[in-house]
C-alpha positions in Angstrom: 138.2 67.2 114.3 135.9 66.4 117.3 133.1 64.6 116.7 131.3 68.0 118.7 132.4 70.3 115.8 131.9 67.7 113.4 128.1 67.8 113.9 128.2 71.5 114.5 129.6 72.3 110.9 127.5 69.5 109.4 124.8 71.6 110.8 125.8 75.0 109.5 126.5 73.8 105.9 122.7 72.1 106.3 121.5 75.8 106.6 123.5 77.4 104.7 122.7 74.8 102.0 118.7 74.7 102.7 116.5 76.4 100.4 113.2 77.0 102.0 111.3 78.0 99.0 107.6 78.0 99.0 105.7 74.8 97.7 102.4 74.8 95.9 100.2 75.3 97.8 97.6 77.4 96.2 95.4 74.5 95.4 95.2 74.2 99.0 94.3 77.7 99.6 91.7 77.8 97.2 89.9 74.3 98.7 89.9 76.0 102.5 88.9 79.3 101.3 86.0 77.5 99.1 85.5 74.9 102.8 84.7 77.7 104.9 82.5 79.4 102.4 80.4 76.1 102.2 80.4 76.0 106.2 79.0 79.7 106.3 76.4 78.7 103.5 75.4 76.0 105.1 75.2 76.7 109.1 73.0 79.9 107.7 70.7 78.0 106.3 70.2 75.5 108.9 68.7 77.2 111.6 66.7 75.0 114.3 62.8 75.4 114.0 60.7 75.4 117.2 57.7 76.1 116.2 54.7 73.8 118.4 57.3 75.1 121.8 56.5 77.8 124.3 59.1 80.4 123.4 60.4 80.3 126.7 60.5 76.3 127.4 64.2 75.2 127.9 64.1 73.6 123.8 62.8 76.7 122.6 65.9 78.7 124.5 68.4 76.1 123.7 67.8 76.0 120.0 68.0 79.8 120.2 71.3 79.9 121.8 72.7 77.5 119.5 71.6 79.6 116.4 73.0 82.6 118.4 76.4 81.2 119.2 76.4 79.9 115.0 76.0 83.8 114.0 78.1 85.1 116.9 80.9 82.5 115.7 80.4 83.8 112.0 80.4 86.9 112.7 84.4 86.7 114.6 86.1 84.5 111.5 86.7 87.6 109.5 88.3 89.3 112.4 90.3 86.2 114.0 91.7 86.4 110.4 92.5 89.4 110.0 94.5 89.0 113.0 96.8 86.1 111.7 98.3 89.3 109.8 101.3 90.3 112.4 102.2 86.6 112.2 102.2 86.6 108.4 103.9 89.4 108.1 106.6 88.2 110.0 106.7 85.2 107.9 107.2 86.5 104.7 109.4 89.0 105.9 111.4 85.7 107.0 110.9 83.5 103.7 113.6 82.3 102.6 115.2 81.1 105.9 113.9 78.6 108.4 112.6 79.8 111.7 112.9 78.0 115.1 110.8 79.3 117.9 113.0 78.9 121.4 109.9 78.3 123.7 109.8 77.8 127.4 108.7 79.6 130.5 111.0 82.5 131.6 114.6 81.1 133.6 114.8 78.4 130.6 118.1 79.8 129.7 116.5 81.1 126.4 118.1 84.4 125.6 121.8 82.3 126.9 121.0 80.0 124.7 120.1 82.1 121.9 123.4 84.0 122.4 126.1 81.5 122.3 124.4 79.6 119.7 125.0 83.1 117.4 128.4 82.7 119.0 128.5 79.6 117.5 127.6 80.8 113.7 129.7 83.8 114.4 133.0 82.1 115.2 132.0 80.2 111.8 132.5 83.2 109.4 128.0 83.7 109.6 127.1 87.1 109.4 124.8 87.6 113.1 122.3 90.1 113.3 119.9 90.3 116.1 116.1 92.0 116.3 113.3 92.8 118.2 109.8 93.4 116.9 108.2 96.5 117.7 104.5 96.9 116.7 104.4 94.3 114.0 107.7 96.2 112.7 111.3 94.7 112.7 114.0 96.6 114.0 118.0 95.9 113.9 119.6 95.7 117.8 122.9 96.9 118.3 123.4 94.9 121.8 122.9 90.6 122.6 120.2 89.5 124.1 119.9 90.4 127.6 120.1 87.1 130.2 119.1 86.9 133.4 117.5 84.9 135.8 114.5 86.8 135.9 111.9 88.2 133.0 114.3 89.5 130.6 112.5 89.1 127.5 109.8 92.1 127.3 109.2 91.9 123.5 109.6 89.2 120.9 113.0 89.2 119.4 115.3 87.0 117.2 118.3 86.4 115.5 119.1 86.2 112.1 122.4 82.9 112.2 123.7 83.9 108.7 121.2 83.3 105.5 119.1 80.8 106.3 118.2 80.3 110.1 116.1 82.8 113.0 116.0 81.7 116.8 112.6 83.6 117.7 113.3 84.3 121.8 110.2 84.9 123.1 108.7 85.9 126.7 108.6 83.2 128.6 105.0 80.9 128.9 104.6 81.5 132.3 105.5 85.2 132.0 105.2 88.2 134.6 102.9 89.8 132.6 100.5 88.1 130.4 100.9 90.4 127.2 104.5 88.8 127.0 102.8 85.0 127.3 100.1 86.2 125.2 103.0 87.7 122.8 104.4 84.4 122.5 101.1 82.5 121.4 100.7 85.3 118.7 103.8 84.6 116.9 103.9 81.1 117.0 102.7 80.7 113.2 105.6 82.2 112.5 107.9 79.3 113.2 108.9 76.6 111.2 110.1 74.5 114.2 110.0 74.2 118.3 112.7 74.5 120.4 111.2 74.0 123.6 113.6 74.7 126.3 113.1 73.7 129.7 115.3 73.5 132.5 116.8 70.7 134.3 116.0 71.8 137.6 112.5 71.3 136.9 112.5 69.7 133.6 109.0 69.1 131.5 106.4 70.7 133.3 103.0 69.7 132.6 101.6 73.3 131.8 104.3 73.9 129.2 103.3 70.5 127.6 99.8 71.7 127.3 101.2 74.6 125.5 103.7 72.8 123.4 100.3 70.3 122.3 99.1 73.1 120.2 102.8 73.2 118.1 102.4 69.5 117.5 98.8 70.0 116.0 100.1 71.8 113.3 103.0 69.5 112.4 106.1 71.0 113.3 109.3 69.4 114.8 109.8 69.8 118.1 113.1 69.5 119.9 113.0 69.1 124.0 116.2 70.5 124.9 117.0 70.3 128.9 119.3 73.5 129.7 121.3 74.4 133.0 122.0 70.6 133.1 125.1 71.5 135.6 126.2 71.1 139.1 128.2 73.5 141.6 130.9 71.6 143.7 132.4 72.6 146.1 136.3 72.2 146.6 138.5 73.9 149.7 141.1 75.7 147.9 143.7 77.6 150.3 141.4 77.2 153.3 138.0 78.6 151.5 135.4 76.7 149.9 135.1 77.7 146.3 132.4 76.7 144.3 132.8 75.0 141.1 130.4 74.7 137.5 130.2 71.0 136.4 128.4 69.5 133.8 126.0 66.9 135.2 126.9 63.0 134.6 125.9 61.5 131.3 123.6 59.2 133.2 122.0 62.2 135.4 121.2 63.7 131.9 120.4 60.0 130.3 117.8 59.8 133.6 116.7 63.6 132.6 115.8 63.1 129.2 114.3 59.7 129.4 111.6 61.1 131.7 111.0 64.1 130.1 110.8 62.2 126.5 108.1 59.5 128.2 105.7 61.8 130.1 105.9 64.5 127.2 104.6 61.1 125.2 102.5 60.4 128.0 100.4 63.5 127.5 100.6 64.3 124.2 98.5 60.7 123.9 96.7 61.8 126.2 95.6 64.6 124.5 94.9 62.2 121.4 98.1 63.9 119.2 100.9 62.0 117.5 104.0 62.1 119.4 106.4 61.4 116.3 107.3 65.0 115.8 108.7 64.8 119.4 112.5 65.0 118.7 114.8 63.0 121.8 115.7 65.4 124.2 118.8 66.5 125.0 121.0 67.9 127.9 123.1 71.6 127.5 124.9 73.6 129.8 125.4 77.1 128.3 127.3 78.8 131.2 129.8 75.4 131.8 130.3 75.9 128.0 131.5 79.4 128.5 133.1 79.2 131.7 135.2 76.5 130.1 136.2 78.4 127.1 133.8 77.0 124.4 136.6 74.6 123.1 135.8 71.5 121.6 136.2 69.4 124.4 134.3 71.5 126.4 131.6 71.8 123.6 131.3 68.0 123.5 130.9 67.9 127.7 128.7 70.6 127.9 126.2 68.6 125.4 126.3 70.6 122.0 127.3 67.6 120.2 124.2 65.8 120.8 122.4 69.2 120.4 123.9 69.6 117.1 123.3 66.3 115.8 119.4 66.9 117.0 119.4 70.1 114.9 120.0 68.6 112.0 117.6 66.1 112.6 114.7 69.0 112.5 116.2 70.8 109.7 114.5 68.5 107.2 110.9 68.5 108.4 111.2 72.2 109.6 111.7 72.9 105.2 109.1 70.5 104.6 106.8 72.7 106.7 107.6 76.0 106.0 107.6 74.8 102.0 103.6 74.3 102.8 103.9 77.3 105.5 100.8 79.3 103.4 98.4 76.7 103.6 99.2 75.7 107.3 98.7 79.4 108.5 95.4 78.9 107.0 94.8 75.5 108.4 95.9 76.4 111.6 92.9 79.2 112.0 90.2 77.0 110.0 90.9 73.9 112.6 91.4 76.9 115.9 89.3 79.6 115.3 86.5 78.0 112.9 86.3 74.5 113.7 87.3 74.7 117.3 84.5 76.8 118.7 82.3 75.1 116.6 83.4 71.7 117.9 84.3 73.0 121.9 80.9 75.3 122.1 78.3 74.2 119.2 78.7 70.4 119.4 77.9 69.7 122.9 75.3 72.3 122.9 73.5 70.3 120.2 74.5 66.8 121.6 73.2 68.2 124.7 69.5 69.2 123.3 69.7 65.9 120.7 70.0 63.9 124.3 66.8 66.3 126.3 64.6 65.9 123.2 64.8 62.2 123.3 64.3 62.1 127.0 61.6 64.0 126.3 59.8 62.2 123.2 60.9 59.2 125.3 58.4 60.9 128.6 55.5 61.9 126.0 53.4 58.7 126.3 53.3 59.3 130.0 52.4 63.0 129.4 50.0 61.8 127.4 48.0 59.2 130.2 48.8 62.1 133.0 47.1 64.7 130.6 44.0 62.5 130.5 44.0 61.6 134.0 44.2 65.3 134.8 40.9 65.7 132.5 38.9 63.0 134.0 39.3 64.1 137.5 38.6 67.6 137.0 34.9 66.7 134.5 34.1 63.8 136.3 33.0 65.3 139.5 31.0 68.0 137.5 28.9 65.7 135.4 26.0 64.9 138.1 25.3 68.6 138.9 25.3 69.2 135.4 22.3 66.8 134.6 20.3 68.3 137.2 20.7 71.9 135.9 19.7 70.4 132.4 17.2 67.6 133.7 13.6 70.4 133.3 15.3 71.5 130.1 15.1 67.5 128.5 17.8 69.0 125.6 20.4 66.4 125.2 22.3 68.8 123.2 22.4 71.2 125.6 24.2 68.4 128.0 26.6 67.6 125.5 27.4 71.5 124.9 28.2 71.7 128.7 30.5 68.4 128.3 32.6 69.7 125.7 33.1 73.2 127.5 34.2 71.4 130.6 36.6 68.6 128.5 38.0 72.0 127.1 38.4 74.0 129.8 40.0 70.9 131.7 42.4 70.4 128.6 43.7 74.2 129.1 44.2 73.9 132.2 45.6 70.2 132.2 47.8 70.9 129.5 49.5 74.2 130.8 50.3 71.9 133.9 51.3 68.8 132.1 52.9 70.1 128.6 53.7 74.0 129.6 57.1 73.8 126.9 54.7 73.9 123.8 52.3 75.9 122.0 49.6 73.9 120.9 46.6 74.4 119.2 43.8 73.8 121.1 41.0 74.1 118.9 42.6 71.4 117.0 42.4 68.8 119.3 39.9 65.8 119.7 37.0 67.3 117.3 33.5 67.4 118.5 32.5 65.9 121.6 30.0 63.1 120.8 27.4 61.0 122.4 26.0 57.8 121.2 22.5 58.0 119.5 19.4 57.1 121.5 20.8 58.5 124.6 18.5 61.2 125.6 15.2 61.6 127.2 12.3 59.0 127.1 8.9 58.1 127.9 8.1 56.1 131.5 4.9 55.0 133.1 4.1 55.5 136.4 1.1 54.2 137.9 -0.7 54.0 134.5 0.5 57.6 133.6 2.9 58.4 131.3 5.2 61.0 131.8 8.5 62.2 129.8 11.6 62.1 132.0 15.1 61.5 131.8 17.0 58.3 132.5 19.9 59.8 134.4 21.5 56.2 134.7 21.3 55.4 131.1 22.5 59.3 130.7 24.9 59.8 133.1 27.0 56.4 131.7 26.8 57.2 128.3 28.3 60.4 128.9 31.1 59.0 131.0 31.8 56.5 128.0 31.6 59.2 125.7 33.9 61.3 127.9 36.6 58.9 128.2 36.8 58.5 124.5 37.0 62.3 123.8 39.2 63.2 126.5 41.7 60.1 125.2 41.4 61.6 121.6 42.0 65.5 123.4 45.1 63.8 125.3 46.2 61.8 122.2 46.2 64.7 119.7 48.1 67.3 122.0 50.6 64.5 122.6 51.0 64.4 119.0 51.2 67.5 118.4 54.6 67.7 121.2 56.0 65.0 119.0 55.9 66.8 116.0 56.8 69.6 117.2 59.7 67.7 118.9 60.6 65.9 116.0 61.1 69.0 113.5 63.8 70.7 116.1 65.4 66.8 116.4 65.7 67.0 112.6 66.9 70.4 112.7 69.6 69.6 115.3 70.5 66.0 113.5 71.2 68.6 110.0 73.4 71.2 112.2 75.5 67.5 113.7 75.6 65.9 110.1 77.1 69.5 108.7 79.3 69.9 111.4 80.8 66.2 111.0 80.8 66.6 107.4 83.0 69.8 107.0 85.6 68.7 110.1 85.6 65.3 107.9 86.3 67.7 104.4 88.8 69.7 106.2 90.5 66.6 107.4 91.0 65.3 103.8 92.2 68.4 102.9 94.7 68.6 105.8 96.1 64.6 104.9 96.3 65.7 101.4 98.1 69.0 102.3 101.1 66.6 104.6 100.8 64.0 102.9 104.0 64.7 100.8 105.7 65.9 104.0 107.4 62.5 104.1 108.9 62.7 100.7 110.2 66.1 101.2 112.2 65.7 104.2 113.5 63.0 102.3 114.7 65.3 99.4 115.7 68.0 102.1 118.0 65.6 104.3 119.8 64.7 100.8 
């Protein structure tokens, strides 16, 4: 027997021989289902106060976006959900066999591939039956899959390779029409396994990697498997030039694979994810398979026994996933519909405003020497003119009356200019204006007279002292005021970034506990 059909029935006894029953993993459930009721709790409570802020300074409307966004967010887990049920469905309608999704972009050789491998089981006494899914319902198809080189694929569709294995052929990535590409995506929790099936003209495109990133998040095998990895000679026969299918060389192939294995482990690093589940690629040729009769030989050159041999290599981790398959459909929306948008949208928005509020708090003291400056210059000037209208009236109170009107009147106006993102209070800043005691009118003698006037000097610097001090405590108090103010909505914003960290850190531990046996059970699955 060739070593080509050697690996090929090793394979088919490993399916026939698998038993993908369901693991434990209600424990799992439970923790999730109890993590995201402890998220909802929580980012409900924590909403971020700005209260001391103009309603519409740039805090005031960043702090209610972010609360908006939280309740928008909330409001959409229920129904991303609820929309994990057509995957689900599928399954559990598929439960007790293991499911490889054949991905790649449309002219990948899919539904080729797809066919001879139920050739394949076929020819081996498996029963073959293929179907298409219609509306979240599976129907039974009379007729192969149809190949071509253009979109063939309209629907998701599969084939059942005797008790224990599905090929899910789906629309291609890069599809004509993006329901089919979109069709793809849905489905993908269905599988237990990648097959990610690129061509060899244009092997390991960058786009599909991208794609492919999000399969390797959730911890399933993934085989890179190069197809149309043939050549067409040409030969003059009888005085025509006939064209002729070849496989390509084993080092063409060798060349193929090594570059497609390093820059898909090039970017999935990139991307920060662990390239282990990353299977070594390998090189088929469905049509030189055929064309040469599928025999062993031909098998062997057209690159099924190195496909086969990979096969059985993800047959063991693909169990050990879909054993824990519950729990990872639930992961997979808790880590992509709940913590994603909270870390993509909510996280910078916060780390955004956390950065502007300390630029700001780090500004205030200047605020605070501009809002004082701004006072000064605009009572300053008045002060002369103001102890001539009160010089017949000799009432020192009266003066100081006038000097606390104008310090406030400059301090609204200063202040709408200087801090215009808060709503302060005013009333509440600097207390009473006050003058030092002694500082008034007084008697003087003029040519042996003596007559009760006003010292203007003595006056007009004591009330310039006095000023300085009460506009410094009017300055001093509003700027204290925008650093409470700021410092509540920095609180609130530090909360919302320690809750977010926490629960991606408790979901974390929850994921490492849910794979950490994974190990141990491809173990017991390759034995």
């Amino acid at each position: 027997m060739s070593q080509a059909a050697h690996h090929e029935r090793q394979f088919i006894a490993a399916i026939g021989a698998s038993s993908p029953v369901a693991g434990d993993t209600e424990a799992a459930v439970r923790q999730m289902d109890d993590w995201l009721a402890r998220l909802g709790r929580e980012l409900d409570a924590v909403r971020l106060p700005w209260a001391g802020l103009d309603e519409h300074s740039m805090f005031a409307q960043r702090a209610r976006d972010i609360d908006a966004r939280l309740g928008t967010l909330a409001q959409a887990w229920a129904r991303r959900r609820a929309a994990l049920a057509p995957a689900q469905a599928l399954a559990d309608a598929f439960g007790d066999r293991i499911v490889l999704l054949v991905f790649g972009k449309f002219n990948a050789g899919k539904s080729a591939f797809c066919n001879l491998m139920a050739d394949r089981c076929a020819g081996q006494g498996m029963e073959v039956r293929y179907f298409r899914l219609d509306a979240g319902r599976i129907d039974e198809m009379r007729e192969r899959f149809q190949e071509g080189s253009t979109e063939t694929t309209a629907q998701l569709q599969g084939v059942c390779l005797g008790e224990r294995l599905v090929l899910l052929d789906t629309p291609g990535l890069h599809s004509v029409t993006p329901e089919n590409a979109a069709l793809a995506r849905q489905f993908t929790d269905s599988a237990d396994g990648v097959l990610w099936l690129t061509s060899s003209t244009s092997p390991g495109q960058v786009q599909e990697l991208d794609e492919l990133a999000r399969e390797l998040h959730r911890s399933k095998p993934l085989l890179p498997v190069l197809t149309r990895s043939d050549v067409f000679d040409e030969d003059e026969v009888d005085g025509e030039i006939r064209k002729r299918l070849r496989n390509k060389t084993a080092q063409n192939r060798a060349q193929q694979e090594a570059d497609v294995a390093g820059r898909a482990r090039g970017k999935l690093e990139a991307l920060g994810l662990d390239a282990a589940l990353l299977k070594p690629p390998v090189s088929v040729s469905v049509y030189a398979a055929r064309e040469q009769g599928q025999t062993a030989a031909a098998m062997a050159e057209a690159g099924f026994e190195a496909l086969y041999a990979a096969l059985l290599s993800v047959v063991g981790p693909a169990l050990a996933y879909k054993r824990r398959k519950p729990a990872e459909m639930l992961l997979h929306h808790l880590e992509e519909s709940v913590l994603g948008p909270l870390r993509a949208e909510v996280a910078p928005q916060c780390a955004d405003l956390a950065a502007a509020l300390r630029r700001e708090r780090d500004q205030l003291e200047q605020k605070r020497l501009q809002l004082a400056d701004a006072m000064w210059r605009s009572v300053v000037p008045a002060l002369p003119g103001l102890l001539e209208r009160h010089a017949s009236s000799r009432n020192v109170q009266a003066v100081r009356d006038a000097v606390s009107r104008l310090a406030g009147e400059a301090l609204d106006i200063a202040a709408g200019r200087v801090l215009g993102d808060y709503a302060l209070r005013l009333d509440a800043c600097g207390g009473p204006f006050r003058l030092g005691a002694g500082i008034g009118y007084e008697e003087i003698t003029v040519d042996g007279q003596h007559l009760v006037g006003i010292s203007h000097e003595r006056l007009h610097a004591a009330l310039l002292d006095a000023l300085q001090e009460h506009l410094a405590r009017l300055a001093a108090d509003a700027a204290a005021q925008c650093g409470t103010a700021l410092g509540r909505l920095q609180n609130g914003v530090g909360r919302l970034q320690a809750a977010l960290q926490a629960h991606e850190q408790d979901l974390s531990a929850i994921k490492h506990a849910l794979r950490a046996p994974q190990a141990g059970a491809q173990r017991v699955a390759r034995a």
